[in-house]
C-alpha positions as CSV (number, residue, x, y, z in Angstrom):
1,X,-52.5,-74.8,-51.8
2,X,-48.8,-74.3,-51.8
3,X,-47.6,-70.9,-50.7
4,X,-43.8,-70.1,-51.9
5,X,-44.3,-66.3,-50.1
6,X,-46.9,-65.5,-47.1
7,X,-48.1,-62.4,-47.4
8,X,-49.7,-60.8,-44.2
9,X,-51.0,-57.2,-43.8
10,X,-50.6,-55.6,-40.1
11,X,-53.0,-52.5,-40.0
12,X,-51.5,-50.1,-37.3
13,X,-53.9,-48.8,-34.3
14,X,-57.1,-48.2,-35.4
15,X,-58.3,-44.9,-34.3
16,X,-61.6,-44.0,-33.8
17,X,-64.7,-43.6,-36.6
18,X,-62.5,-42.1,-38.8
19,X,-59.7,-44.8,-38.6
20,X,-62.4,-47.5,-39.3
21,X,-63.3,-45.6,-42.1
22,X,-59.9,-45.5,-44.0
23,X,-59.8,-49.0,-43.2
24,X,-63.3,-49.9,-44.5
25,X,-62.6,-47.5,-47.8
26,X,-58.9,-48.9,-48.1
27,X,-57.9,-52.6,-47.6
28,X,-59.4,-54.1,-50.5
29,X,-57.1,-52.0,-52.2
30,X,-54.2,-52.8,-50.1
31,X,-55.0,-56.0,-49.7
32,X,-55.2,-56.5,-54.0
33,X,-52.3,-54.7,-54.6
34,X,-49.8,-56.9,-51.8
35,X,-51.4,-60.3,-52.7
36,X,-52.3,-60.4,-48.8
37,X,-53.3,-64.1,-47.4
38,X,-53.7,-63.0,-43.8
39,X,-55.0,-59.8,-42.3
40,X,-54.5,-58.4,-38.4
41,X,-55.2,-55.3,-37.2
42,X,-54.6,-53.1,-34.0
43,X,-58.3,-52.3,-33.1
44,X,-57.8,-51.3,-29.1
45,X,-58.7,-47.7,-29.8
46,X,-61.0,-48.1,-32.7
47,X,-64.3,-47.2,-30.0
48,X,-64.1,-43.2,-29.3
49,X,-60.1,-43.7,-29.5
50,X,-60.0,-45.9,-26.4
51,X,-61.3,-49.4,-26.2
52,X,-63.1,-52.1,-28.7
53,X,-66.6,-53.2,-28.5
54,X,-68.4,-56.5,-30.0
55,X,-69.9,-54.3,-32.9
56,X,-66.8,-52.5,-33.9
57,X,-64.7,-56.0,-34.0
58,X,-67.7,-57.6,-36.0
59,X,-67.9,-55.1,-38.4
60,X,-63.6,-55.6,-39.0
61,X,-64.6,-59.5,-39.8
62,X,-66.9,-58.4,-41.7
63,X,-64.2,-56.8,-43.7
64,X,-62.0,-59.8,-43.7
65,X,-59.6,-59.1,-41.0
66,X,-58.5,-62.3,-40.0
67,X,-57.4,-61.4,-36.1
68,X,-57.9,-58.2,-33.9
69,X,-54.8,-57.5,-31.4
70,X,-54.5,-55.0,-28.9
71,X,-53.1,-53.8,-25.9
72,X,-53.2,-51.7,-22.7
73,X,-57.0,-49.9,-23.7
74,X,-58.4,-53.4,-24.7
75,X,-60.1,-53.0,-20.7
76,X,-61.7,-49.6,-21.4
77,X,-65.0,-51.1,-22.7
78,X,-66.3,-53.6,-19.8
79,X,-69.2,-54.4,-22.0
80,X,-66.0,-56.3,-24.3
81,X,-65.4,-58.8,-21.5
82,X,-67.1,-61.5,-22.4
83,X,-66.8,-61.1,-26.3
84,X,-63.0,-61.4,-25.6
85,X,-63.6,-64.9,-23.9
86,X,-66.3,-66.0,-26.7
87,X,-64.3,-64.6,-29.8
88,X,-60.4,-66.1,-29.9
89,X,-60.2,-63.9,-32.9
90,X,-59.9,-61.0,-30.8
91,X,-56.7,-60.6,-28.8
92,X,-55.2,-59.3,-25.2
93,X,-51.9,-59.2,-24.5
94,X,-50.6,-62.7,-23.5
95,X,-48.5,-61.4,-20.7
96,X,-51.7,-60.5,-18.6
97,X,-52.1,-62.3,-15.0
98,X,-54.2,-65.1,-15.4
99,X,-57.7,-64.9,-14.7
100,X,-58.0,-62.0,-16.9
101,X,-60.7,-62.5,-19.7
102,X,-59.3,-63.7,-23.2
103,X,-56.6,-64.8,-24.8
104,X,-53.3,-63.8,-26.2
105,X,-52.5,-66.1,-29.2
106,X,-54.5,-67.3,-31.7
107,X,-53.8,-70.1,-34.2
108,X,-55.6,-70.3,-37.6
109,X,-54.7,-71.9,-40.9
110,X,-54.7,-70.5,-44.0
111,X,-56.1,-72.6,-47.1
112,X,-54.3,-75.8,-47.9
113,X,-53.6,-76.0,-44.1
114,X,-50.7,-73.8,-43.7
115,X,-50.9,-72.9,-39.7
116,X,-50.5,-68.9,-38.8
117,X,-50.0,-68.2,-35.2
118,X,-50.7,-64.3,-33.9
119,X,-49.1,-63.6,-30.2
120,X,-49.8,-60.3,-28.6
121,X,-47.6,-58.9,-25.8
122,X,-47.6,-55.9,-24.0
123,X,-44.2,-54.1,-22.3
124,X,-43.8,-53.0,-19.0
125,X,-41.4,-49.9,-19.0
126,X,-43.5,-46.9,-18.5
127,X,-46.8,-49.3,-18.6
128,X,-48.4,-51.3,-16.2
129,X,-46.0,-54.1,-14.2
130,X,-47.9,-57.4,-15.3
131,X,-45.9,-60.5,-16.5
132,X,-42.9,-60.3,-18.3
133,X,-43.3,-60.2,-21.9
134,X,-40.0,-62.2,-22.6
135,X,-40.3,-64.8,-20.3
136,X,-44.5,-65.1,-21.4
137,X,-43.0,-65.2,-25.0
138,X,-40.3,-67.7,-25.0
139,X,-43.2,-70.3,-23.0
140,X,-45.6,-69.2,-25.8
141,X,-43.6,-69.7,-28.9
142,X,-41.9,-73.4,-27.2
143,X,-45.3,-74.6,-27.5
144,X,-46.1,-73.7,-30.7
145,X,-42.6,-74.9,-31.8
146,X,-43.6,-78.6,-30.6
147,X,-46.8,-78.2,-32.6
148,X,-45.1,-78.0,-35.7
149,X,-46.1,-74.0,-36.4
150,X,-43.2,-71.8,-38.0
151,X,-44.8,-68.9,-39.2
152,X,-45.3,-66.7,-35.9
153,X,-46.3,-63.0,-35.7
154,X,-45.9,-60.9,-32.6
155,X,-48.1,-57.3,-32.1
156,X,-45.4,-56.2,-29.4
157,X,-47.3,-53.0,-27.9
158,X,-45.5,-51.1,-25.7
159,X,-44.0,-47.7,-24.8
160,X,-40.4,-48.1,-25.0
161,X,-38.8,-48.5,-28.1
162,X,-35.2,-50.2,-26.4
163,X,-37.8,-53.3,-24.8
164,X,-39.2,-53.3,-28.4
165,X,-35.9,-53.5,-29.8
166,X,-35.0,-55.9,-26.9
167,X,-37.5,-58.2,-27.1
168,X,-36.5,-58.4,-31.0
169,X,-33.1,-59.4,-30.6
170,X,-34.5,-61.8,-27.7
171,X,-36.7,-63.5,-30.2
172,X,-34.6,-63.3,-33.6
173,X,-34.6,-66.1,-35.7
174,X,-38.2,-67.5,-33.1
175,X,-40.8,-65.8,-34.5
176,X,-41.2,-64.8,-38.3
177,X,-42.3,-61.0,-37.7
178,X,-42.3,-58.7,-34.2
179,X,-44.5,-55.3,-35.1
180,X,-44.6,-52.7,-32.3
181,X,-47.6,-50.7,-31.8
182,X,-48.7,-47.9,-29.0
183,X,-47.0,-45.1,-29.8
184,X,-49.1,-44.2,-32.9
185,X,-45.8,-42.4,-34.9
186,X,-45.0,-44.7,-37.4
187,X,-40.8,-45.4,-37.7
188,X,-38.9,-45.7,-40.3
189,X,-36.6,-48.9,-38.6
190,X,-37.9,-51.7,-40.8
191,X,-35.6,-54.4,-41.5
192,X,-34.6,-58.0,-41.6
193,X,-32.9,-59.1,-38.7
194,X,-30.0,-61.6,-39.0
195,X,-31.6,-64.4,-38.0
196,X,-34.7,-63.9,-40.3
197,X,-37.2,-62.0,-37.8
198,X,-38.7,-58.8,-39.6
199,X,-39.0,-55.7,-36.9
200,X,-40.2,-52.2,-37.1
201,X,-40.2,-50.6,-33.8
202,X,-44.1,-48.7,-34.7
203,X,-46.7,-49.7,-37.1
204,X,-48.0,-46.3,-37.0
205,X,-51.7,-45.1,-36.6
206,X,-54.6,-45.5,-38.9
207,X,-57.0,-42.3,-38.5
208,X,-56.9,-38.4,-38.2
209,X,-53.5,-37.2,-38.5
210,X,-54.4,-33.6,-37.8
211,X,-54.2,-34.4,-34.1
212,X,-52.2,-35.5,-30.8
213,X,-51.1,-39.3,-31.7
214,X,-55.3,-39.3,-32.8
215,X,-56.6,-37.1,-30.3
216,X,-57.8,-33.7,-30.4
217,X,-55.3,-31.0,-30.5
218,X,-56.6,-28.1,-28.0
219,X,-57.8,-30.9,-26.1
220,X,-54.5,-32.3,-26.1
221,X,-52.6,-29.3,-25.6
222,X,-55.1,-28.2,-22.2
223,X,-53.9,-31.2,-20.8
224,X,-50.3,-30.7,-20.7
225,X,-50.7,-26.7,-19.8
226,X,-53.1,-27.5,-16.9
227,X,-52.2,-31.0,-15.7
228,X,-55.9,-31.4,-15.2
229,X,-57.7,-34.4,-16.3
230,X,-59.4,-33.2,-19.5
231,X,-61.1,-35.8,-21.0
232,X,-59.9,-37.0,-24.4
233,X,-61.8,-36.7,-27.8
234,X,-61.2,-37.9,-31.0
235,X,-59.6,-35.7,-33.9
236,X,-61.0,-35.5,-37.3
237,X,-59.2,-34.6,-40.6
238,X,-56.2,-35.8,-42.7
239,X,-56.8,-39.6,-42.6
240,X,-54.3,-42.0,-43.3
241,X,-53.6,-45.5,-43.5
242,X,-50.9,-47.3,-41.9
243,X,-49.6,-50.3,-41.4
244,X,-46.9,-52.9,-42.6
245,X,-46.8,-56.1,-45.0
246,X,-44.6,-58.9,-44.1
247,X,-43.5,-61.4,-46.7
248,X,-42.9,-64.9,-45.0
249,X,-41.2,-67.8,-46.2
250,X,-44.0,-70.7,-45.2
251,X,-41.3,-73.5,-45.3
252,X,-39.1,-71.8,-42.3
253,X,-41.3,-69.0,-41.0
254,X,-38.5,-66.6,-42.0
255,X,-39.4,-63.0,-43.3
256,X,-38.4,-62.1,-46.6
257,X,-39.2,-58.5,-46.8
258,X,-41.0,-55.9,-45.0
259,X,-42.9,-52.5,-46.2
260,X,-44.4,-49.5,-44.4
261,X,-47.6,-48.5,-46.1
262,X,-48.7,-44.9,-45.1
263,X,-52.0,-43.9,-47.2
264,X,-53.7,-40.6,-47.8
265,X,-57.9,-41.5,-47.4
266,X,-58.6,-38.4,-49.6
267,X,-55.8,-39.3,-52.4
268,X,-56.5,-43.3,-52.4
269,X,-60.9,-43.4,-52.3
């Protein structure tokens, strides 16, 4: 099959039941109405807002996501371990010392052959201090250079948005696509940058917007007025969709275009 635009669809952090949910009841839609060829979504919090289990990822194949990223919460759910070392569909960061269980890249093709590479990274700057994201990146995308693959997409999930930005300028005109995720608040910073990369500093979040970045909002709120370590639950109400499509010229890996999508669940079901 010849491919004169790659579509993909990057689903921001999944949160919780309700996040699944919106995804479940949305991306056919979304997926139909971008012409997507390649699916990835953020699914490190989709398990009580923190975490991913074997179930919750299945269920997201099941729904024709083609690769599950994450990030720093990928290690709240022990019993996810081994899945992560069995399933190369599901993602850690890359920049994670080694030994660690998983991986943090995953190639697949699409049909007619067209390779698709996925590379998930995590920052450092107000994060943990594991392995430099840059360095891990530029190693990373050298070898799938010298395999022939041009169409790259980076999750980049981390705190600060000046090593997101960074890291973008780092790897303009290297990778097709670098999407940030963490911070849950979706920006309004997509572009084109001038050496063909698409960037947007945050996806967003995909469940209850009624809440603290997902979480519940008196929960939320005790925490910062007692500094004590409440434990977190999930919010509920005001779902939305978010994410990003990235339109990629398969000849050079260069984006073409890129789009914020932010869906009401009630509005679009």
């Amino acid at each position: 099959m010849n491919y004169s635009r790659i579509n993909f669809l990057f689903i921001a952090d999944v949160v919780g039941t309700e996040g699944f949910n919106a995804v479940a009841s949305l991306i056919d839609q979304v997926r139909s109405k971008h012409s997507i060829h390649f699916t990835i979504v953020n699914g490190e919090n989709s398990a009580n807002g923190k975490g991913l289990t074997k179930s919750i990822a299945e269920a997201f194949f099941n729904l024709g996501v083609d690769v599950i990223t994450s990030g720093n919460h990928i290690w709240n759910k022990k019993q996810v371990y081994p899945f992560l070392d069995e399933n190369k569909d599901v993602l850690r960061p890359l920049n994670y010392p080694q030994g660690c269980p998983g991986h943090g890249t995953r190639i697949k093709e699409l049909q007619g052959g067209v390779p698709v590479a996925v590379i998930n990274l995590q920052g450092r700057s107000f994060m943990y201090p594991i392995d430099c994201p840059f360095r891990k990146a530029s190693e990373e995308i050298e070898i799938l250079k010298k395999s022939g693959i041009k169409n790259i997409i980076v999750d980049f999930h981390a705190e600060a948005t000046a090593e997101k930005l960074a890291l973008a300028w780092y790897l303009d005109g290297k990778v097709s696509a670098i999407i940030g995720t963490h911070t849950h608040v979706q920006t309004a910073d997509e572009r084109i940058l001038p050496h063909g990369t698409a960037y947007i500093s945050d996806a967003g979040m995909t469940g209850p917007f009624d809440s603290v970045i997902g979480m519940d909002i008196d929960t939320a709120v005790n925490r910062f007025l007692t500094q004590m370590p409440i434990y977190y639950k999930t919010a509920r109400g005001n779902t939305k969709f978010c994410g990003v499509v990235v339109s990629i010229n398969p000849r050079n890996g260069e984006a073409v275009s890129i789009k914020r999508i932010q869906l009401d669940l009630d509005k679009h079901v």
